[in-house]
C-alpha positions in Angstrom: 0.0 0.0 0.0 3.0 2.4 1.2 4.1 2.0 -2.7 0.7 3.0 -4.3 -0.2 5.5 -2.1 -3.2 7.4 -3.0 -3.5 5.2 -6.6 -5.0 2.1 -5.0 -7.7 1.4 -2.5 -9.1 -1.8 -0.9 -12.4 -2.9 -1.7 -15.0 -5.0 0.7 -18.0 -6.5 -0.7 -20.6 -8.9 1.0 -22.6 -11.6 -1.0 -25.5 -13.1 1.0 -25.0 -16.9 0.6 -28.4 -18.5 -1.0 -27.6 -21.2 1.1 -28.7 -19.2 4.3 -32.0 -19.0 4.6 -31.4 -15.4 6.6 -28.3 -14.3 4.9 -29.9 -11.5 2.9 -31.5 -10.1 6.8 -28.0 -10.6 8.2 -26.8 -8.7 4.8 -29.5 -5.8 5.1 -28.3 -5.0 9.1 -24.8 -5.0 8.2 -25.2 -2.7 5.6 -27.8 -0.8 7.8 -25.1 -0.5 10.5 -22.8 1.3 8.0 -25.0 3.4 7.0 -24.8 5.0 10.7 -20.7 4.1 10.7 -20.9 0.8 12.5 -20.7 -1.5 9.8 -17.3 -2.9 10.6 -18.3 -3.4 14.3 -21.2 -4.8 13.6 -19.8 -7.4 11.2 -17.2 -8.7 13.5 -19.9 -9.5 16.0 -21.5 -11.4 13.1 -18.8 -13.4 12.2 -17.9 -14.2 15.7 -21.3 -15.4 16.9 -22.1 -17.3 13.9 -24.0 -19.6 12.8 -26.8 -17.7 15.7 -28.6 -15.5 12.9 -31.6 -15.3 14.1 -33.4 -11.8 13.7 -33.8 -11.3 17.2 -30.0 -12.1 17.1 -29.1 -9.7 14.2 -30.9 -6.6 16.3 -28.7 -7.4 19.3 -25.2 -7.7 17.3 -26.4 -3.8 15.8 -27.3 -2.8 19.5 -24.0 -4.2 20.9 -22.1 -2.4 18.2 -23.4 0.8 18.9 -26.3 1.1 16.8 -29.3 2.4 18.7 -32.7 0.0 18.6 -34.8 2.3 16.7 -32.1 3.2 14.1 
């Protein structure tokens, strides 16, 4: 990075597996969390609790990131 300074710049992009029936919710918060600046918190707490997606799951991981309930 130090060589291409200000020419290159890392890219992070998140597919929803069709194979998990709520990937696309778990998908949705993420990208909700981001949208208020917690998206890399929030997905870290994903990743580490997984396979536990359920919804009621996915609105604790945003709260315990930051992200308020109502947001």
């Amino acid at each position: 990075m130090k060589e291409y300074d200000g020419r290159v710049r890392i890219v992070f992009n998140d597919f929803p597996l069709p194979s998990h029936k709520l990937a696309p919710l778990a998908h949705e918060a993420a990208r909700c969390a981001g949208a208020l600046g917690q998206y890399w918190p929030y997905h870290d707490r994903l990743f580490a609790n997984q396979p536990e997606f359920e919804r009621d799951d996915l609105v604790r991981y945003a709260v315990e990131a930051g992200v308020s309930r109502e947001a």
